[in-house]
Each structure stands twice: as C-alpha cells, then as structure tokens.
Biopython code that builds the backbone (N, CA, C, O; Angstrom):
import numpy as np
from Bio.PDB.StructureBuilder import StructureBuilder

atoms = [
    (1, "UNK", "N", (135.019, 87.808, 95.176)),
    (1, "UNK", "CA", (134.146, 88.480, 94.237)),
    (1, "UNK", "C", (133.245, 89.476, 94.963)),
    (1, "UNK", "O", (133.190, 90.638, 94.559)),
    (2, "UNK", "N", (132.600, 89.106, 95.922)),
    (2, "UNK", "CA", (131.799, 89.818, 96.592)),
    (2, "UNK", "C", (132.587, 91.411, 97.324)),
    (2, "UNK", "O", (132.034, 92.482, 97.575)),
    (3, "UNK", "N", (133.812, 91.065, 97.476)),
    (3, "UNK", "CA", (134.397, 92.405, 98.111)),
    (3, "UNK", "C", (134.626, 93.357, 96.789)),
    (3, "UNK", "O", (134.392, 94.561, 96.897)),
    (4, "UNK", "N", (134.936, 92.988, 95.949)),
    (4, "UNK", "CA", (134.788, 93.759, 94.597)),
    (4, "UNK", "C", (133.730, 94.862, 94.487)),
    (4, "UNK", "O", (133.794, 96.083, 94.344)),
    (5, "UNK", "N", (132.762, 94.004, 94.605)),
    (5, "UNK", "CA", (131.661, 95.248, 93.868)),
    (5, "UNK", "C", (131.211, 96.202, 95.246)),
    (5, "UNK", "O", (130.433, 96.938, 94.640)),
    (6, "UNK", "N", (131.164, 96.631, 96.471)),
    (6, "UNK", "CA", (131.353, 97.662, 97.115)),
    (6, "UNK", "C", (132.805, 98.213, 96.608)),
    (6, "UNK", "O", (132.668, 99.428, 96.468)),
    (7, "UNK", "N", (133.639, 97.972, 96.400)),
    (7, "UNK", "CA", (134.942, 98.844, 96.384)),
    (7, "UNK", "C", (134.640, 99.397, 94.595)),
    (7, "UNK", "O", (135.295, 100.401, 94.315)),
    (8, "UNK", "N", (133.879, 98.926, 93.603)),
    (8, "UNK", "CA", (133.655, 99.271, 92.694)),
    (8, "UNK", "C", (132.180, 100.108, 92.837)),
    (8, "UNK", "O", (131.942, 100.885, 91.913)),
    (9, "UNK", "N", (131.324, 100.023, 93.761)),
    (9, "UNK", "CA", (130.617, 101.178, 94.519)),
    (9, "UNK", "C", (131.061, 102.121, 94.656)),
    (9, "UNK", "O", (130.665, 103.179, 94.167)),
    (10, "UNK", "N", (132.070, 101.943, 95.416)),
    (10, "UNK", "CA", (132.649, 103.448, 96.784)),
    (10, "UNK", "C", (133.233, 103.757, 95.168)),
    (10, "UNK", "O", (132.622, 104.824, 95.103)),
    (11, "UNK", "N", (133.838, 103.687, 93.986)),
    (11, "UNK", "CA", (134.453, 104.449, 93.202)),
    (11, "UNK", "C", (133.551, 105.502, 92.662)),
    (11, "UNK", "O", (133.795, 106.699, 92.510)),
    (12, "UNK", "N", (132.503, 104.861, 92.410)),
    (12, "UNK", "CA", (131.321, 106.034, 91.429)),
    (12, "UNK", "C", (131.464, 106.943, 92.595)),
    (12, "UNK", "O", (131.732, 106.708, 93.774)),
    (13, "UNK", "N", (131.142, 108.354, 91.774)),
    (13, "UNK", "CA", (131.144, 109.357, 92.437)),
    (13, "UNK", "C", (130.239, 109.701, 93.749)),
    (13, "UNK", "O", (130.532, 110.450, 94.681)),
    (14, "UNK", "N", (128.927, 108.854, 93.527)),
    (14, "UNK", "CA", (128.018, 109.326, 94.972)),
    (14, "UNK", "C", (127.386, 107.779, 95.146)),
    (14, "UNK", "O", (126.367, 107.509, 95.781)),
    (15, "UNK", "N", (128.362, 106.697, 94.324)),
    (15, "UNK", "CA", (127.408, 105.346, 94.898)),
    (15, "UNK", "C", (126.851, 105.319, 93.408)),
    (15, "UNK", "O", (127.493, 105.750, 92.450)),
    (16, "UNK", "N", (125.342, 104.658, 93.312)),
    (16, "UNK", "CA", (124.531, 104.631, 92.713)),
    (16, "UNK", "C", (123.646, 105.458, 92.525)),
    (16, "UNK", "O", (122.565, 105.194, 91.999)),
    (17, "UNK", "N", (124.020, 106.635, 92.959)),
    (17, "UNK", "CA", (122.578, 107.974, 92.702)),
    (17, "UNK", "C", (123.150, 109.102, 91.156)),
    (17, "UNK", "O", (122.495, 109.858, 90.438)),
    (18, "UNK", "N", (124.657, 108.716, 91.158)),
    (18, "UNK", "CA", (125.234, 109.035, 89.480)),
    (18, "UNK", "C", (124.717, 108.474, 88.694)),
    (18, "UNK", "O", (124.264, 109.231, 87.835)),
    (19, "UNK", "N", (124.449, 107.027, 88.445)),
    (19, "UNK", "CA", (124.147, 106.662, 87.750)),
    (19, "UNK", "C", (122.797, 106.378, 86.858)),
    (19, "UNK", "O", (121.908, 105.939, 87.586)),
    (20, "UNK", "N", (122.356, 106.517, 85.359)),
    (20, "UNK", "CA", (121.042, 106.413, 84.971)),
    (20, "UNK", "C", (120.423, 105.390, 85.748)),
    (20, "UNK", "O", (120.929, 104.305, 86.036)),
    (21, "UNK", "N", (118.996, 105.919, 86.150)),
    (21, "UNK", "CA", (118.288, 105.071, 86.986)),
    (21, "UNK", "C", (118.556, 103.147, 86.247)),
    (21, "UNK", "O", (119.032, 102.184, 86.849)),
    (22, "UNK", "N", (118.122, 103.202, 85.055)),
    (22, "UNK", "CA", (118.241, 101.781, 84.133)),
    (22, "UNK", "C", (119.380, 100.806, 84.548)),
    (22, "UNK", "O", (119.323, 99.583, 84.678)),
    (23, "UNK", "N", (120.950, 102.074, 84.811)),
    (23, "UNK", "CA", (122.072, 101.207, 85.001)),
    (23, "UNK", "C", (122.061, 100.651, 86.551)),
    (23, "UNK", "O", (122.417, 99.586, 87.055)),
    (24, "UNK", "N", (121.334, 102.191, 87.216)),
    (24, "UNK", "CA", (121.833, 101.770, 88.718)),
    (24, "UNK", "C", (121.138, 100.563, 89.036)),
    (24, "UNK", "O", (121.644, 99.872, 89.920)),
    (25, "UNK", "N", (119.708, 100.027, 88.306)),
    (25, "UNK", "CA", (118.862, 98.776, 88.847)),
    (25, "UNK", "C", (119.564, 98.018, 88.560)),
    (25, "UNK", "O", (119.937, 97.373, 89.540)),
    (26, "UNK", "N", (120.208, 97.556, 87.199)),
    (26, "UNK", "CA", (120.222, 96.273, 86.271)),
    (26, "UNK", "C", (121.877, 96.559, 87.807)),
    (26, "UNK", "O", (121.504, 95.926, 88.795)),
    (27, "UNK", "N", (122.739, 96.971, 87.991)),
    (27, "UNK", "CA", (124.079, 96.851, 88.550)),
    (27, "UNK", "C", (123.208, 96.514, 90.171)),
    (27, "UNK", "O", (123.685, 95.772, 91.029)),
    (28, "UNK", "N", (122.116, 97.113, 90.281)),
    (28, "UNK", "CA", (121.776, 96.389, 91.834)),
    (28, "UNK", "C", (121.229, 95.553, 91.875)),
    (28, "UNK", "O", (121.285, 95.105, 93.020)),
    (29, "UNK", "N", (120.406, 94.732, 90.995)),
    (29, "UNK", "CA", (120.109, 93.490, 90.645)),
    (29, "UNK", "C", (121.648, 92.527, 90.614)),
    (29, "UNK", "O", (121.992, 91.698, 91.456)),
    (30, "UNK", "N", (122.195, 92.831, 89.708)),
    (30, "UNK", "CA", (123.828, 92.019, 89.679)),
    (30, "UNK", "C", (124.541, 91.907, 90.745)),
    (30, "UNK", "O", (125.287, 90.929, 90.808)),
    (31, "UNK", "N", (124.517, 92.697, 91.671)),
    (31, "UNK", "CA", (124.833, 92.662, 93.179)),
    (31, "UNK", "C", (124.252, 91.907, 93.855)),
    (31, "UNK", "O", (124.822, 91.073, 94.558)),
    (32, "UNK", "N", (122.792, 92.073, 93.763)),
    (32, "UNK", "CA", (122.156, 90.649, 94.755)),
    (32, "UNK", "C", (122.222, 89.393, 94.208)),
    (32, "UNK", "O", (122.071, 88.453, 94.989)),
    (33, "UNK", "N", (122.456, 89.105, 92.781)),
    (33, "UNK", "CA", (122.555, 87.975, 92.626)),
    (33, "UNK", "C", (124.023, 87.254, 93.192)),
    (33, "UNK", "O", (124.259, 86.205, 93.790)),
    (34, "UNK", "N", (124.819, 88.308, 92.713)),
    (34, "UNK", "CA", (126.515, 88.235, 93.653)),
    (34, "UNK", "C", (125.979, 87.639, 94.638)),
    (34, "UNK", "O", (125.706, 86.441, 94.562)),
    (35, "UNK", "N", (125.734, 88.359, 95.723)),
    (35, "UNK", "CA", (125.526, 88.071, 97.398)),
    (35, "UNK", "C", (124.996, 86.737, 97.261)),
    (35, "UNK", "O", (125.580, 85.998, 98.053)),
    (36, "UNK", "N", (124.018, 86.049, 96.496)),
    (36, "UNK", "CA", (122.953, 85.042, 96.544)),
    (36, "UNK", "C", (123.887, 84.165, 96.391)),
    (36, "UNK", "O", (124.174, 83.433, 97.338)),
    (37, "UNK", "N", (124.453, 84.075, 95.348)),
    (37, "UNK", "CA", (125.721, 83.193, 94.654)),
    (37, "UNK", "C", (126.690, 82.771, 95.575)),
    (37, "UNK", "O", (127.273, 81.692, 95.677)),
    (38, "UNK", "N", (126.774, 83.967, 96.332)),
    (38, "UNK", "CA", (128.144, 83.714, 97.686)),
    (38, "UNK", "C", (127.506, 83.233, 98.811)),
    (38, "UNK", "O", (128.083, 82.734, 99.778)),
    (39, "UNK", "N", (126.220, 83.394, 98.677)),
    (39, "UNK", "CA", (125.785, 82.659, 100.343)),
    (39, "UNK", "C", (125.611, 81.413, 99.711)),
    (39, "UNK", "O", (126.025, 80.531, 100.464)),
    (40, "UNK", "N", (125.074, 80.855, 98.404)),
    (40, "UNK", "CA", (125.034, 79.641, 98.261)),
    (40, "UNK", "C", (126.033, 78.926, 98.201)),
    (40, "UNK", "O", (125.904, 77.705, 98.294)),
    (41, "UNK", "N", (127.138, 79.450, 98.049)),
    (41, "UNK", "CA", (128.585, 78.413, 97.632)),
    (41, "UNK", "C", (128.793, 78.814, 99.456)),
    (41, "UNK", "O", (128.731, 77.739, 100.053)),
    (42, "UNK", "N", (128.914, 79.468, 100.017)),
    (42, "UNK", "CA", (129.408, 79.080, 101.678)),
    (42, "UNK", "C", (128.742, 78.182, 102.397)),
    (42, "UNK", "O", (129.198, 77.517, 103.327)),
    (43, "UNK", "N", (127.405, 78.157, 101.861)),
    (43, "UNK", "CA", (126.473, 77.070, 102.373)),
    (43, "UNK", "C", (126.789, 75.715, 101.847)),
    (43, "UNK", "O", (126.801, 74.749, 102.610)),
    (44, "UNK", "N", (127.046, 75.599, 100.570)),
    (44, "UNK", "CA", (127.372, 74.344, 100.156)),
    (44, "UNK", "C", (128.920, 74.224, 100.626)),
    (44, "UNK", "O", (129.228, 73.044, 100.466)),
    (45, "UNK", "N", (130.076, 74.990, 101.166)),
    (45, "UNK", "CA", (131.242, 74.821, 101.597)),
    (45, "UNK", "C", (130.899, 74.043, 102.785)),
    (45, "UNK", "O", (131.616, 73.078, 103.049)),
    (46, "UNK", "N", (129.643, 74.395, 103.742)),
    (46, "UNK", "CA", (130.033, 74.219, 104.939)),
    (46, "UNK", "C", (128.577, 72.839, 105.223)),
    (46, "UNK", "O", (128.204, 72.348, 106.289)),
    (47, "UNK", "N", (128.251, 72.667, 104.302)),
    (47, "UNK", "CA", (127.611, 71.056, 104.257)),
    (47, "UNK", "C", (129.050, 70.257, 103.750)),
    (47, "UNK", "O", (129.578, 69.341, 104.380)),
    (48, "UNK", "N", (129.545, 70.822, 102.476)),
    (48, "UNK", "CA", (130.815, 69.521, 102.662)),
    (48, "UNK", "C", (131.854, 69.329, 103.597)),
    (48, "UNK", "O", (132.565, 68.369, 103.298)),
    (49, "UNK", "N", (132.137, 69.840, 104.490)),
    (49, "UNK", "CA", (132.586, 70.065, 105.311)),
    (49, "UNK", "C", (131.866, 69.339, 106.809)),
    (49, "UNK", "O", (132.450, 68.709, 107.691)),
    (50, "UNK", "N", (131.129, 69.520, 106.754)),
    (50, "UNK", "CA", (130.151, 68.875, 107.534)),
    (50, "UNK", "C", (129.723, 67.136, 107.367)),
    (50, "UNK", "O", (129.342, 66.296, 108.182)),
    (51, "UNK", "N", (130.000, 67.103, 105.899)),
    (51, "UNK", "CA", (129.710, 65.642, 105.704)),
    (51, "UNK", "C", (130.893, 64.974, 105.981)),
    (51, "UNK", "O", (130.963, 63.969, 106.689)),
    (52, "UNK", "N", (131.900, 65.567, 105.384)),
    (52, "UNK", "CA", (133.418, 64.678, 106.062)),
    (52, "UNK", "C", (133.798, 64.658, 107.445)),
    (52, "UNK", "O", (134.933, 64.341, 107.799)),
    (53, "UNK", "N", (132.497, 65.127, 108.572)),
    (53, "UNK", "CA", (132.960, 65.070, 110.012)),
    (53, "UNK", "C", (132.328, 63.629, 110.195)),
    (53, "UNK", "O", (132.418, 63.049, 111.277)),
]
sb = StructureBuilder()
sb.init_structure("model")
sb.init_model(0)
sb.init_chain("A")
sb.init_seg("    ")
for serial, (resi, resn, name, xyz) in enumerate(atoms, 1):
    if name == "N":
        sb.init_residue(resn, " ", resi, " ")
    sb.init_atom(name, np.array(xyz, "f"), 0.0, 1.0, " ", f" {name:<3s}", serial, name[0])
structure = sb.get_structure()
C-alpha cells in the first residue's frame, strides 16, 4: 500500500503543487496516516515474531 501512493504522486503533473490547496492537504494527511498504519503493522509484525523466539 505504501508504495502506491508515491507512484500515484509521481503521476500528478508537478506532485502536489497541481492540486487545490484543500485536496493537496486532505491527500497529505491520507499519506501520513498510510505511513503511520505501515509502521504500526511492521512493528506489531516484528513483536510477533519476536515472541515466538
């Protein structure tokens, strides 16, 4: 999921500076929650992982 939304970045024409200021926040807000989401599930991958040692 996380490799998605840069490659759906690099498509807009200049990034996020095309876009109405309103969309470009609410889509860079949705991005960090992405990232947040993915560091929390690798973190919880690598405690279970850790508990079965």
């Amino acid at each position: 999921m996380a490799d998605t939304i840069p490659e759906l970045v690099g498509m807009l024409p200049d990034g996020l500076s095309e876009l109405p200021q309103d969309v470009a926040e609410e889509l860079q807000r949705e991005i960090q929650r992405n990232e947040e989401a993915v560091r929390l599930l690798k973190q919880k991958q690598l405690e279970a992982q850790e508990a079965k040692q």
